[in-house]
Every structure is written in structure tokens, then in C-alpha cells.
N, C-alpha and C positions, 0 to 999 in steps of 0.2 A: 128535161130541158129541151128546148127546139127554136126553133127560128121567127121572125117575124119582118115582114117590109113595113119600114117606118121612112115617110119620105123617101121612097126609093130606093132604101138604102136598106139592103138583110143584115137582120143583126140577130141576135143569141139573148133569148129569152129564156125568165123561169116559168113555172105553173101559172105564178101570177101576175107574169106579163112586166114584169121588170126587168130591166138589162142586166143581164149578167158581166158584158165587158165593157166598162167605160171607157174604154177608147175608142170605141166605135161610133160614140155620142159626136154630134153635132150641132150646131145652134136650129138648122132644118128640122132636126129629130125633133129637139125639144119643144118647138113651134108647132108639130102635127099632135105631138103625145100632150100638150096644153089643149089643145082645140078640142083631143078626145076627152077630156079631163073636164070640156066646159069653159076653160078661157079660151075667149075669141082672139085676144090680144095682150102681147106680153110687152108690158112696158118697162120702165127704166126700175123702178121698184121688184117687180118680179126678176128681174138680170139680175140684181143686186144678190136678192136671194138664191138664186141659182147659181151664182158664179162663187159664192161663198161659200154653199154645200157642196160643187165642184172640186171647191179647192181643200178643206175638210177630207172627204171624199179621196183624194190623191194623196193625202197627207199622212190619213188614220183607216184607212183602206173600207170605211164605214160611213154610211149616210148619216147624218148629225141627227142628232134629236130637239124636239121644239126647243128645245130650254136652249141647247147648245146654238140654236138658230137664233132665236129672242140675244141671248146673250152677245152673240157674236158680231151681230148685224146692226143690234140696237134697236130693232123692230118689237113693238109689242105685240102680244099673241092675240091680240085683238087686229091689230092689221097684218098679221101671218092667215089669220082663216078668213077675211076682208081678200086679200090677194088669192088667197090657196081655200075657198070652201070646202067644207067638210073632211077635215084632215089634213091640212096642211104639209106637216112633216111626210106624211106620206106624199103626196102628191108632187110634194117638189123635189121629191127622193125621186119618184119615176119621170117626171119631165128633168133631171139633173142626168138621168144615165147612170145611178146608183140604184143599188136596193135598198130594200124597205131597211128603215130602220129599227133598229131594235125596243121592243116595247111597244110596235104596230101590234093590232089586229088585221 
């Protein structure tokens, strides 16, 4: 594990560049680690998502999984990888300040 400046802000990484402490997370974090991820701009849809896996996340001490996201949210996995390309539950797992979820590659 080691460190990483994300917005400004050193936080605690794994190998694969996931936050290991969600507390650390920020709405700035998640904004730079989206732009690295390839979204330019995180709109009221992607918050929705994020703020959902967030709360997940603090609940079940684990990043949700598509299904658990799709179901939760109401969002279809058609507009999960529409917001979140090429992998979704990952990617909104690292711009959320959680780790990968389980059943990633």
C-alpha cells in the first residue's frame, strides 16, 4: 500500500490505486479521479450513483456490485456503463473512495 495526491489531498492507496480509507474521500477527490477515469463532468446522475455506493459503502463496509447498484438506484446497466464506460461498478467504486468491488477483474 502507499500514498497518492489526489486534489491536493495525500490519501492511502492500494496496488491498484484505490482508496483504502474512505474517509479521506471528498467530493474534489472524486471530481479529479472521474476526469482520470475519462469523465469530464460529473452530473446530477453520476452523484446519484456515487452518493448511493457512498452510502452502501459505510453501511456494508464494501463497494456494491452492479446488480446491487442497478437495483438500488433504479438505474439500468445500460445507463450505469452510458455514465461509468467500460466498467462501471469499478470505476464508480474508485471515484466513490471505496474499493473494487468484489467479482472485479
Amino acid at each position: 500500500m502507499g500514498t497518492k495526491v489526489i486534489a491536493g489531498k495525500t490519501v492511502q492507496v492500494n496496488d491498484e490505486g484505490f482508496m483504502t480509507n474512505p474517509n479521506e474521500w471528498t467530493k474534489d477527490i472524486a471530481c479529479e479521479i472521474a476526469l482520470q477515469e475519462g469523465i469530464p463532468d460529473l452530473t446530477p446522475a453520476h452523484w446519484k450513483i456515487i452518493e448511493f455506493c457512498r452510502q452502501q459503502g459505510a453501511n456494508g463496509g464494501k463497494a456494491p456490485t452492479l446488480r446491487q447498484i442497478t437495483t438500488g438506484t433504479g438505474a439500468s446497466t445500460k445507463e450505469l456503463f452510458t455514465l461509468f464506460p467500460k466498467g462501471p461498478a469499478k470505476k464508480v467504486a474508485r471515484i466513490s473512495g471505496l474499493g473494487k468491488p468484489e467479482g472485479c477483474v
